[in-house]
C-alpha positions in Angstrom: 62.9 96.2 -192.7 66.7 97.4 -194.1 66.6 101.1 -194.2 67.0 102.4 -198.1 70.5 103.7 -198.4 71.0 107.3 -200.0 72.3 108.2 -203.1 75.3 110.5 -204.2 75.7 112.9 -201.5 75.8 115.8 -203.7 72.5 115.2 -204.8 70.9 114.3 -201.2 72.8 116.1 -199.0 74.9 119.4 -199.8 76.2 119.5 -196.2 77.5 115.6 -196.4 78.8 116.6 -199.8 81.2 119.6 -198.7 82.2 116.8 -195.8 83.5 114.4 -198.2 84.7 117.1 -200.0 86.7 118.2 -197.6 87.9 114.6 -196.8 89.5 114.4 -200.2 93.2 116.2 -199.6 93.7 117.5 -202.9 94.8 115.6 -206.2 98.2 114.0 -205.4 99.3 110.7 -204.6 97.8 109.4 -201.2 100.1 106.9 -199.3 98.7 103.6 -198.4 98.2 103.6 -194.6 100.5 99.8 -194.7 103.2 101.0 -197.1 107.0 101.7 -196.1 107.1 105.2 -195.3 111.1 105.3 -195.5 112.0 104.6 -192.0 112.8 101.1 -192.9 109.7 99.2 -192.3 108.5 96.3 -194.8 105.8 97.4 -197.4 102.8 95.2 -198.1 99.5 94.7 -197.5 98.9 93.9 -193.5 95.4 91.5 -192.7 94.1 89.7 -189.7 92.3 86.3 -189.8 89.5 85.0 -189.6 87.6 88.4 -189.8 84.6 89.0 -187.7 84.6 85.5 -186.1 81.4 84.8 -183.9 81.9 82.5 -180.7 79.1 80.9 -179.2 79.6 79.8 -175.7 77.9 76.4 -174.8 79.1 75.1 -171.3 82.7 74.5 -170.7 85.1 73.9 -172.5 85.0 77.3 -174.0 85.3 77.5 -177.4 88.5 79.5 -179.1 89.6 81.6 -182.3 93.3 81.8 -182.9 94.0 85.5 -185.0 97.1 85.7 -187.1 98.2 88.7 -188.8 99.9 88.3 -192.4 101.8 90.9 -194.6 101.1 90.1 -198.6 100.0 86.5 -197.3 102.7 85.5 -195.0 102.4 85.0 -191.1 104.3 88.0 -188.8 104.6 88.2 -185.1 101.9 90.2 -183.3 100.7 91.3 -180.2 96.8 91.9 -179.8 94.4 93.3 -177.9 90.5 93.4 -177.3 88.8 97.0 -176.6 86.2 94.9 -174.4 88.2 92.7 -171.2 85.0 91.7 -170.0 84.4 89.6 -173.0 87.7 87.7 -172.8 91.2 87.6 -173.3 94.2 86.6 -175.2 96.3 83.5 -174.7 100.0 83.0 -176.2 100.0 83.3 -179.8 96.7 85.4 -180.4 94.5 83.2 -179.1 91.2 84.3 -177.5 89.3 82.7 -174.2 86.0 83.9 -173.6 85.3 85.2 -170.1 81.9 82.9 -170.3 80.0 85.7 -168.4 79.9 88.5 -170.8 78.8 88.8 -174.3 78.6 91.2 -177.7 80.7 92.6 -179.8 84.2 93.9 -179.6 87.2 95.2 -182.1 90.4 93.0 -181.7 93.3 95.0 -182.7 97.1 93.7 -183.3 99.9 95.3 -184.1 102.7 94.0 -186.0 105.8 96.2 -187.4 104.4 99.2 -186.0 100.9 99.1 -187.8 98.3 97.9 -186.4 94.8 96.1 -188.1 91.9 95.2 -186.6 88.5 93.4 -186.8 85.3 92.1 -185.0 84.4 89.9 -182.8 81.3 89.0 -181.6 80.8 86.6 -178.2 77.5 84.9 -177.6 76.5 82.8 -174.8 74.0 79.9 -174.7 75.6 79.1 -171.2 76.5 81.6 -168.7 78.2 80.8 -165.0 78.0 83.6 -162.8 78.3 87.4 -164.2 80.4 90.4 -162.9 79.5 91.7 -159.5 77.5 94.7 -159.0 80.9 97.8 -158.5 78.8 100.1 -160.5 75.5 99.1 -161.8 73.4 100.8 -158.8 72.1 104.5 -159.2 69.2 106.4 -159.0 66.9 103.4 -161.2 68.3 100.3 -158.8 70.4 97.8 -160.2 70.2 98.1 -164.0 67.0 99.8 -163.7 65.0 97.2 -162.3 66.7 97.0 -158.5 67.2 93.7 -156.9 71.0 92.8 -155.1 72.2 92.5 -159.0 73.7 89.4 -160.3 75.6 86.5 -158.5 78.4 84.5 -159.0 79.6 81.2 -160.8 78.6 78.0 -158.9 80.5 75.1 -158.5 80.1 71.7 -160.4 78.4 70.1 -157.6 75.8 72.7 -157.0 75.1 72.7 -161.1 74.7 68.9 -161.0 71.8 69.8 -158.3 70.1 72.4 -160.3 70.3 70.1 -163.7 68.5 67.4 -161.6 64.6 66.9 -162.3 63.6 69.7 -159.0 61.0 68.7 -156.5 57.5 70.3 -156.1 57.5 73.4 -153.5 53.5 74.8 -153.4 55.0 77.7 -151.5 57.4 78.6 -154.1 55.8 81.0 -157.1 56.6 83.5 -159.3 55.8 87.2 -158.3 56.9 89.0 -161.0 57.1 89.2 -164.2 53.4 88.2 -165.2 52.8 85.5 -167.1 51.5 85.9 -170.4 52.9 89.4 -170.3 53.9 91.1 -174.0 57.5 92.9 -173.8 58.7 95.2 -176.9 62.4 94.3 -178.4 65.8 96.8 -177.0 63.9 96.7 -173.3 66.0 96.6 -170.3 65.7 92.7 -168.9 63.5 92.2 -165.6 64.0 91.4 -162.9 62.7 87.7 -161.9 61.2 87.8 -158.4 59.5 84.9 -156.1 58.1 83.7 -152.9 58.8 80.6 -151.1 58.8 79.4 -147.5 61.5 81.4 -145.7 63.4 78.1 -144.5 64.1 77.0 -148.3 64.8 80.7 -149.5 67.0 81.5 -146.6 69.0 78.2 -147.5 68.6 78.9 -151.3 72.2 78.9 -152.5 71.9 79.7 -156.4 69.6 79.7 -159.3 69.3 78.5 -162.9 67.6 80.7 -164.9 66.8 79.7 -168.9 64.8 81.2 -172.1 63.8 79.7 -174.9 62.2 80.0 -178.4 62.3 78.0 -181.6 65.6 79.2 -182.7 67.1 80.4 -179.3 68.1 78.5 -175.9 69.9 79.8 -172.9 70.8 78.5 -169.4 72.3 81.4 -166.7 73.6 80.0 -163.2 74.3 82.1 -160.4 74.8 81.7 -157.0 74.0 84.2 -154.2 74.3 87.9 -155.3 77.4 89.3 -153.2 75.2 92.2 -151.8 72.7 89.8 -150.3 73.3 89.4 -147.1 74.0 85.8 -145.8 70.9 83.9 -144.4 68.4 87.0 -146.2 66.2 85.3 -148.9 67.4 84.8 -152.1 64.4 85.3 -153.7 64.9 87.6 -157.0 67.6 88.0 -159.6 68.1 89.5 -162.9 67.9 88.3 -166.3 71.4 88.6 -168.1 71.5 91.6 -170.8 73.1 89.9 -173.4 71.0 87.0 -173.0 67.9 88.6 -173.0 68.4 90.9 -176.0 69.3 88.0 -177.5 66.2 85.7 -176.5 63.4 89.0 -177.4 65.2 89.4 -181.0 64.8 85.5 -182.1 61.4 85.4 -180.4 59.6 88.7 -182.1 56.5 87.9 -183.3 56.2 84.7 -181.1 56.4 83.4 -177.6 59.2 83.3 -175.3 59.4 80.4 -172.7 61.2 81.2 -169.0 62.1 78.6 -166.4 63.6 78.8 -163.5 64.3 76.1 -160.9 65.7 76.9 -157.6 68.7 75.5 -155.4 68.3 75.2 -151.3 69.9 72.8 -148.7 71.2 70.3 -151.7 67.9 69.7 -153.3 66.1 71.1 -156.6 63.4 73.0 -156.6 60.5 74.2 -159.2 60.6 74.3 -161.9 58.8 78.0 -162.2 57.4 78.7 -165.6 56.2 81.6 -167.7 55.2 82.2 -171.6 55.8 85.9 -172.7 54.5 87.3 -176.1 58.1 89.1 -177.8 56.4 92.4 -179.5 57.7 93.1 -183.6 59.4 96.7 -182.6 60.8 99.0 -179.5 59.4 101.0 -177.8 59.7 104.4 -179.2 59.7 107.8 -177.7 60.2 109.7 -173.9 58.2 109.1 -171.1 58.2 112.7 -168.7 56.8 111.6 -165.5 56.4 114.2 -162.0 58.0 112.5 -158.5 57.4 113.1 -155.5 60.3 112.2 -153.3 63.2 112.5 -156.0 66.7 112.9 -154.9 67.9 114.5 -158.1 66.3 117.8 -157.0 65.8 118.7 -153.8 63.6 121.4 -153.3 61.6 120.6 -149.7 62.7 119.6 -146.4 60.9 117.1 -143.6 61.9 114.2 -144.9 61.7 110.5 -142.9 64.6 109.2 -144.2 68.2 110.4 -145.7 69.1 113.7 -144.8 65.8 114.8 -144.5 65.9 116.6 -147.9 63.6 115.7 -151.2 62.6 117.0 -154.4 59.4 117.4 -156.5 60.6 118.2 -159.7 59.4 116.5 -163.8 62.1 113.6 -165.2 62.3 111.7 -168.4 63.0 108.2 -169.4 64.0 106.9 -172.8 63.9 103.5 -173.7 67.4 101.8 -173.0 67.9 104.1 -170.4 68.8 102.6 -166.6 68.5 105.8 -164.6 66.2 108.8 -165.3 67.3 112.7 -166.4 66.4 115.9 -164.3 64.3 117.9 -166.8 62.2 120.7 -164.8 62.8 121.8 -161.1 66.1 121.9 -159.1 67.8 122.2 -155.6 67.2 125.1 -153.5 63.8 126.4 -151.9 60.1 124.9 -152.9 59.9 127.5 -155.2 62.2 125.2 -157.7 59.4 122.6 -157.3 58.3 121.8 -160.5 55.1 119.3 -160.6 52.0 118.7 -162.6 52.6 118.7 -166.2 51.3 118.1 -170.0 53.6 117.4 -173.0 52.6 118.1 -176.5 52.5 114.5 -178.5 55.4 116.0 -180.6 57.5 116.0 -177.7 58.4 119.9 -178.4 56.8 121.6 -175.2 56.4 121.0 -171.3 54.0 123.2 -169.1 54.1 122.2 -165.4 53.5 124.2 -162.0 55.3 126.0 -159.7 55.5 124.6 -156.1 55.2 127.3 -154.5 52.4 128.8 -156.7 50.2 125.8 -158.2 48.4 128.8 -160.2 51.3 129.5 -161.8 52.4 127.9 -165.0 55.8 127.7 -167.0 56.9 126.4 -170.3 60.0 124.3 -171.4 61.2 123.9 -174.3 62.1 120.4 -175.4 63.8 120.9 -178.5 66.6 123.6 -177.1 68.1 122.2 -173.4 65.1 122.2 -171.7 64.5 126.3 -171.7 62.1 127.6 -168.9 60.0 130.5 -169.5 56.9 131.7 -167.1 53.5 132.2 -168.1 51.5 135.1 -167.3 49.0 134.4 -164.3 45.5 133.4 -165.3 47.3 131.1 -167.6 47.0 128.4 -165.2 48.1 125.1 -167.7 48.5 121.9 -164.9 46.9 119.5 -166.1 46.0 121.0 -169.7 45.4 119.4 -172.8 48.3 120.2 -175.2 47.2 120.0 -178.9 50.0 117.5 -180.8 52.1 120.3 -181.8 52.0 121.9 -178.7 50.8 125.3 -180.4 47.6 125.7 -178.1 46.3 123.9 -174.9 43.0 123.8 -173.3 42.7 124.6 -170.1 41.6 121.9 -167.8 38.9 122.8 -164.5 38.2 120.6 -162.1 37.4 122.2 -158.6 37.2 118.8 -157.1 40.6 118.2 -157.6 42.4 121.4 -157.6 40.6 125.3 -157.5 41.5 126.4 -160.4 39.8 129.6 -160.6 39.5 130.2 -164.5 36.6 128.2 -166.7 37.7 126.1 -169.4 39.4 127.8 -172.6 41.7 127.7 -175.3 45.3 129.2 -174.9 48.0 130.0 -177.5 50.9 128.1 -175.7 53.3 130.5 -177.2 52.1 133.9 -175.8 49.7 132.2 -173.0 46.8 134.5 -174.6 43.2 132.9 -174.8 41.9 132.6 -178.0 38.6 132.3 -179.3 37.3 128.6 -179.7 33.8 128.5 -181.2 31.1 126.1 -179.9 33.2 125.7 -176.8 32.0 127.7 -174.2 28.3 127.0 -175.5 28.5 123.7 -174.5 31.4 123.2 -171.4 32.7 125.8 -169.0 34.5 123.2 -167.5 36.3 120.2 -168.8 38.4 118.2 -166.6 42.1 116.7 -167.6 41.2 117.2 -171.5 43.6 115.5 -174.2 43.8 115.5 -178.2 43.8 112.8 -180.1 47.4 112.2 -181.8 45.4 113.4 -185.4 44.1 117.0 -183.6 40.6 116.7 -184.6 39.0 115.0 -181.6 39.3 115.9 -177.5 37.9 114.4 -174.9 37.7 115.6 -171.3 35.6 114.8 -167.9 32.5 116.7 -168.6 32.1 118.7 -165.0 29.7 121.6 -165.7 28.0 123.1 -168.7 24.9 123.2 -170.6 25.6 120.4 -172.5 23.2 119.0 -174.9 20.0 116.2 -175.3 22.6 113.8 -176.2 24.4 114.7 -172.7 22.7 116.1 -170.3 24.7 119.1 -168.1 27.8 118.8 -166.7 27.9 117.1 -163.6 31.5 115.1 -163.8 29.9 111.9 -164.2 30.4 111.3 -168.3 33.4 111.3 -170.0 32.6 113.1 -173.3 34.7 113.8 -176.6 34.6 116.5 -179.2 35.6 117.2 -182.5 38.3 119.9 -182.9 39.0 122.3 -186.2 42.9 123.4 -185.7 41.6 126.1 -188.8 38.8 128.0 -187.0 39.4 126.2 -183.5 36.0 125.3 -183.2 34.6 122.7 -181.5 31.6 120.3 -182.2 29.7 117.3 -181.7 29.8 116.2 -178.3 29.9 112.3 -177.8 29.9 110.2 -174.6 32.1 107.8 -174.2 31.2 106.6 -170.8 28.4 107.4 -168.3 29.0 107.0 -164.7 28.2 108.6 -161.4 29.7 111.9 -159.9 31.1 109.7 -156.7 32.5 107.2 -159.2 33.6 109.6 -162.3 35.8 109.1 -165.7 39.2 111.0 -165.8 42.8 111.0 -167.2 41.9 110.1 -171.2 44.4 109.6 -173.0 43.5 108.6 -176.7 44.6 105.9 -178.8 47.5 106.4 -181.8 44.6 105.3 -184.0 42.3 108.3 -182.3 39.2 106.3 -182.5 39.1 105.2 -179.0 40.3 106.5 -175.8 42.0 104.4 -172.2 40.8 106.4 -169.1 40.9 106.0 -165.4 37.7 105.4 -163.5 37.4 106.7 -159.8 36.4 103.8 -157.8 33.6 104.6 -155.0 35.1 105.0 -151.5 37.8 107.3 -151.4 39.1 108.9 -148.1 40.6 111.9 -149.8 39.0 115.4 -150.2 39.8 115.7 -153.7 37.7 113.8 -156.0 39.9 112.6 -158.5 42.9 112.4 -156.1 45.1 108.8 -156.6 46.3 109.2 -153.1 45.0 108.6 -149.4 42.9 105.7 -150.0 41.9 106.7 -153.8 40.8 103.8 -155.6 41.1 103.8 -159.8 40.8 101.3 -162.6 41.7 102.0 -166.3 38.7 101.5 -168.9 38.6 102.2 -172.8 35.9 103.1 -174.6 35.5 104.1 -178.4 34.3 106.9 -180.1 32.3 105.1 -182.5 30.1 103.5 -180.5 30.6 104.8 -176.7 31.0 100.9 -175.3 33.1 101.2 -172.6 35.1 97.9 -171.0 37.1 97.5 -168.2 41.1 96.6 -169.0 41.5 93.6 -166.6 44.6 92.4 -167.5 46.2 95.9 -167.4 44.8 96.3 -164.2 46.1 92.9 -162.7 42.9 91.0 -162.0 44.3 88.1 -159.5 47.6 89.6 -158.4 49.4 88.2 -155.0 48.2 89.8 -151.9 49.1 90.6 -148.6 47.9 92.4 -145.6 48.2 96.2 -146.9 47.9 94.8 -151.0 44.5 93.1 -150.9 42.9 94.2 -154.3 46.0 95.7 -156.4 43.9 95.8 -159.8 42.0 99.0 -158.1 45.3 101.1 -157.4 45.8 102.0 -161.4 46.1 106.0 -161.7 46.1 108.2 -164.6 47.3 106.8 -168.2 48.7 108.2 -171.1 48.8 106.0 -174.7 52.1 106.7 -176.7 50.9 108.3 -180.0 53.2 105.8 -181.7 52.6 102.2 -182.4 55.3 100.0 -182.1 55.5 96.3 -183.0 51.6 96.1 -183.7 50.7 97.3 -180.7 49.6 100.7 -178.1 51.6 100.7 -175.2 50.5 102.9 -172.3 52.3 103.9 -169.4 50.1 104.6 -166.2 50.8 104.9 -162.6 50.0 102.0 -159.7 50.7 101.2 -156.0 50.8 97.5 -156.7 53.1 95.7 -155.5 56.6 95.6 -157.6 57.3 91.5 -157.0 58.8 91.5 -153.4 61.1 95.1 -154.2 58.1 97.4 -153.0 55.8 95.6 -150.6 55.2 98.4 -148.4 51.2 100.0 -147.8 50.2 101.0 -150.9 49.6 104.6 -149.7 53.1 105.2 -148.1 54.4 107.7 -150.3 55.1 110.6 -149.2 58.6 111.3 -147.7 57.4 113.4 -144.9 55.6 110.8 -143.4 57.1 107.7 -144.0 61.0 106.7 -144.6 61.6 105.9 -148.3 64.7 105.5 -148.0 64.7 102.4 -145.7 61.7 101.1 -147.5 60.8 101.3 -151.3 57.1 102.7 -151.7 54.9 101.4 -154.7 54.1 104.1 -156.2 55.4 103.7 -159.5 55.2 103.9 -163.4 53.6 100.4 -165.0 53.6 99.8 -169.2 51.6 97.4 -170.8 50.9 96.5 -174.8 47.2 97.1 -176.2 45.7 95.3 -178.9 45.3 97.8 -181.9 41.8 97.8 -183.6 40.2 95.6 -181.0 36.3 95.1 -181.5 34.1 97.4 -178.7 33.6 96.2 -175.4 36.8 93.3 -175.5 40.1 93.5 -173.0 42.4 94.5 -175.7 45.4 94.8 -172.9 47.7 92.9 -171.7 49.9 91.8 -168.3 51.7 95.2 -167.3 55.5 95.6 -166.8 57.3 98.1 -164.2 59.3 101.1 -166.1 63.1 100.2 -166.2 65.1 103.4 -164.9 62.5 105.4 -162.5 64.1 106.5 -159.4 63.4 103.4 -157.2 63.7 105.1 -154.1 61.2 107.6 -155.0 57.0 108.0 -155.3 56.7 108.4 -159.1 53.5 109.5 -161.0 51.7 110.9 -164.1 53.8 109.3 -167.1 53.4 111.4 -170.2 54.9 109.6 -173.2 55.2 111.6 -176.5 57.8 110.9 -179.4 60.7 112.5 -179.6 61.4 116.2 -180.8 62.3 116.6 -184.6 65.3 116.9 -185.5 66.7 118.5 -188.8 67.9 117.4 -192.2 71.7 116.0 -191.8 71.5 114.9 -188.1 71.8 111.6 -187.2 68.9 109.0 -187.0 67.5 105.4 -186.3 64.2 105.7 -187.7 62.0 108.8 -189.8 59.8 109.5 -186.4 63.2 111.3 -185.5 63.3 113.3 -188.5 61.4 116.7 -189.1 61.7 115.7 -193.1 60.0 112.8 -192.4 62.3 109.8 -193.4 65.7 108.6 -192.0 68.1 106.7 -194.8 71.0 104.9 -194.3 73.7 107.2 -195.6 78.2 106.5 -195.3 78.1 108.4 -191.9 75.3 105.8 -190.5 71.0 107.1 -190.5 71.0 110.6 -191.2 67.4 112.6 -191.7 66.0 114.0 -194.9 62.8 115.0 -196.5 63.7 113.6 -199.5 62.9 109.8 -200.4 61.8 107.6 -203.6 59.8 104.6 -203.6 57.5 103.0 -200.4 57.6 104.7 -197.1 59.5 102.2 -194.4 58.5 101.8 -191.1 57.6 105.3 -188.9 58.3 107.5 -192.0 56.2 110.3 -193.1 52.9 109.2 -195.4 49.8 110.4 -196.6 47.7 107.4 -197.2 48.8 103.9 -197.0 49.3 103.8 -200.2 52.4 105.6 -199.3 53.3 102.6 -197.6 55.7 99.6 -197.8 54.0 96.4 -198.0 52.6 95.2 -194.8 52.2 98.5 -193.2 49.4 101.3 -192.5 49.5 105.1 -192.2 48.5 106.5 -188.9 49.0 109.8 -187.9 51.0 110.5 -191.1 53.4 107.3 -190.0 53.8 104.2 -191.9 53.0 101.9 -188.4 52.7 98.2 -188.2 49.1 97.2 -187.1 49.2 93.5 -186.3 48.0 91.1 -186.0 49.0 90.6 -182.3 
């Protein structure tokens, strides 16, 4: 939907008022920015044609826009220029030549009797022969975020005849990754497309066509061998162009988008390779703070296989768009700058996480003001806690089998680290394991490890997972419900509750673990993700989420029972839940290695890329009880990819105030972000229906087509 523009400034905004105010230099007569200035130069009005002219590239030969600049109507010499190189450059008399490999929008400018006028341009590409090589796009999240050798050159005619020729059948030759069927949200960072084949034809394999297409969008990429591949190694992955597949996801939302690629090797054609992908309505929204162990960005222990010997534990953040993560708690130095083990607060305005050196000892940043540390007292021992939305109290989690914490389950204010008293708490659990609120506040649910319990219940003996309602008012808590009964050996942990708060995605403990710790996702830990909903307690296993039928190999031989601890974004976006969890599947043919290589002291990362890693996959909102509501998972763009990455928390952003700058009301602490002379700005004040993510009430509040959740106008659907 548009986003409503404001009205007069004055009466929105004082502070945009006293800018414009300021803007206006008094009440005398302003000088045209074209007219003679008395050094001589001509007066008259100076324009550039066309204006904003859109190329679209098709194949050779290019297509061309000739720009001439005119003063009151007549033609005058010019030079020009284009801000953006990459997307192509001038020929004699203003003519423009698109590169072919590069597309979007850039600002022409020319300059003619020492004044200068510009306008747009915008490049598309349904055709694209090669792209840049890769002098820059590698850091910390692999090449653009995704890894692989980056993109490869422009083939010759030849090999393009080979690759347009109806391709041969290869049985060995099959996708790896993405999934098919898989659902992506719009503004994501493209995949990376990764295969398998025989190693003879991928040894030989010389270059690729790659092509999407919708109803309304078709586009062919060809690329030979990425320079950084070494000759005679297997071409065997690529990425998707940027432009290309921004442009692909925004005419396919709502619908399906169609990939094929066919392969070239020794002269001959092979494939073609073929996946449908569902294009989501909206982008994903908010941070995801994740804990890695093995990060580079922070180096805090030493031991190490690989590199110098050095790495880090420390918490990092990823926002959508983003190709490489940021450093948010822990730093270089000793292990006491470790900083692992953490909970958010769903309004993305506080961080507790543990000390490396002490895992009893808890500290508290500050989201909203540079990341701020301050320590907790001891005895308030937060790892793991569950963080009401606001982040204004947390409840302690216990669980002995994973960690000793020492203290029983209670309720903390977060801002002194004080318990508090929570009625009906204590009378029913003395410990709840890895408990999390519901995006509303009035429901928690937690692994029920010991307590009286009740008839409905039983006691505590970490076999149930078990929700309660929650009071913010009197902080008491009430009526216990299960929401799945299991065994102690094979227990429910990890909920993480759905932005509509009636159901909740948790990870079951799979029978056979080799590790001490109970609810460990390490040394030979086995977990699934289930949901299950308050209503009616039917609990159902995620399948698709958890990658029922993925490839195998010799260390990888059931991958859909290596899916760890998941958190549910308490936003909706583009009709759907999206949940980030950890997994030791295999990423495609990237990271390959044993599924429980991760630590850096006993294995070299550096050489090898371990699995462990952040996964996201879309959820079907308001899915009937005991269905598979998910859908095919898709690796996090922009982790570090040489690192062991685990326990995604994704909250929305922190508030910010009236007058800062905005792209939709989540952002805004009034509620609602409006479309204002200086671009989306935030404000509590608005008329009419409520667009999409600003504040509501009801859904009457609500523009047409939408629902409120969580005090959000969301879309719901259908998928």
């Amino acid at each position: 939907m548009a986003r409503r523009s404001a009205g007069p400034a004055s009466t929105l905004f004082p502070l945009l008022a006293m800018i414009f105010s300021a803007c206006d230099c008094g009440s005398g007569d302003h000088q045209r920015p074209d007219a003679s200035s008395g050094d001589g130069s001509l007066a008259g009005e100076l324009t550039i044609e066309p204006q904003d002219p859109v190329l679209t590239v098709s194949g050779e030969p290019f297509p061309t826009v000739t720009f001439v600049v005119k003063r009151s109507g007549v033609a005058v010499a010019a030079q020009f220029s284009i801000d953006r190189g990459a997307l192509g450059s001038f020929e004699a008399a203003g003519t423009f030549v698109p590169s072919g490999f590069e597309a979007g929008v850039g600002q022409v400018t020319a300059t003619a009797e020492g004044r200068s006028v510009a306008t747009s341009i915008t490049v598309k590409l349904n055709e694209q022969n090669g792209a840049p090589g890769p002098d820059g796009g590698f850091g910390p999240g692999g090449w653009a975020g995704v890894g692989g050798e980056g993109p490869g050159p422009a083939i010759g005619d030849s090999t393009k005849v080979v690759l347009d020729s109806t391709p041969q059948a290869e049985p060995a030759l099959k996708m790896l990754y993405p999934y098919d069927r898989t659902v992506w949200p719009l503004a994501q960072l493209a995949p990376l497309l990764q295969w398998a084949g025989s190693s003879s034809m991928l040894n030989a394999a010389e270059a690729v066509r790659i092509s999407l297409s919708c109803a309304t969008y078709s586009w062919r990429g060809y690329y030979g061998r990425p320079g950084a591949l070494a000759s005679g190694a297997p071409y065997q992955r690529h990425p998707i162009s940027q432009e290309a597949w921004d442009a692909a996801t925004e005419a396919a939302a709502g619908g399906d988008l169609k990939m094929e690629l066919v392969l070239a090797s020794g002269g001959k054609a092979y494939g073609p390779l073929l996946q449908t992908w569902k294009i989501s309505k909206g982008p994903l929204k908010g941070v995801v703070y994740y804990q890695s162990y093995g990060t580079n960005l922070a180096k805090n222990f030493t031991g190490a296989k690989g590199g110098d010997g050095r790495f880090g534990g420390a918490t990092l953040s990823i926002k959508p768009g983003q190709t490489d993560p940021t450093l948010v708690a822990g730093k270089d130095g000793a292990r006491a700058n470790c900083r692992v083990c953490h909970s958010v607060s769903a309004d993305g305005s506080r961080m507790v996480v543990q000390h490396g050196d002490d895992y009893n000892l808890s500290s508290g940043y500050d989201l909203k003001n540079g990341y701020a540390e301050r320590t907790y007292p001891r005895g308030a021992d937060f790892k793991f806690a569950g963080l009401y939305p606001d982040g204004s109290v947390g409840l302690l989690s216990h669980a002995t089998e994973y960690f000793a914490i020492p203290y029983p389950t209670a309720l903390f204010d977060m801002e002194t680290g004080t318990q508090l008293s929570a009625p009906g708490l204590s009378d029913f659990v003395t410990e709840a394991g890895f408990p999390a609120f519901s995006p509303d506040g009035k429901h928690v649910a937690f692994n029920f490890g010991a307590g009286s319990g009740n008839v409905a219940t039983g006691p505590g003996d970490h076999s149930k997972l078990v929700a309660m309602s929650y009071d913010h008012a009197t902080r008491a808590f009430s009526s216990p419900t299960v929401l799945y009964a299991s065994t102690p050996t094979s227990p429910p942990a990890w909920p993480s509750f759905m932005p509509t708060n009636g159901s909740v995605v948790f990870q079951k403990v799979l029978p056979g673990n080799t590790s001490h710790e109970l609810f460990a996702t390490r040394k030979g830990a086995r977990g699934e993700l289930w949901w299950s909903d308050l209503a009616t307690g039917t609990a159902q296993r995620l399948d698709q989420l958890n990658g029922v039928g993925l490839p195998t190999n010799a260390s990888h031989t059931d991958d859909s029972t290596v899916n760890y601890e998941p958190t549910v974004c308490p936003l909706p976006s583009g009709g759907y839940a999206w949940v980030v969890f950890m997994s030791r599947r295999m990423y495609g043919n990237v990271a390959t290695i044993d599924p429980w290589h991760s630590d850096p002291r006993e294995h070299d990362l550096i050489d090898q890329v371990t699995t462990k890693k952040l996964w996201v996959a879309a959820i079907d909102l308001n899915a009937a009880p005991g269905t598979d509501p998910s859908h095919p998972a898709f690796y996090l763009p922009a982790q570090e990819i040489l690192a062991g990455n685990t326990r995604g928390f994704w909250v929305v952003d922190p508030c910010r105030p009236d007058g800062a700058s905005c792209e939709s009301g989540d952002q805004c602490c009034g509620g609602y972000c409006i479309t204002s002379e200086l671009g989306g700005v935030c404000t509590s004040e608005h008329t009419g229906c409520s667009e999409e993510y600003d504040r509501c009430e009801t859904t009457a509040d609500c523009c047409s087509g939408l629902s409120c959740v969580n005090r959000r106008c969301v879309y719901l659907g259908p998928n």
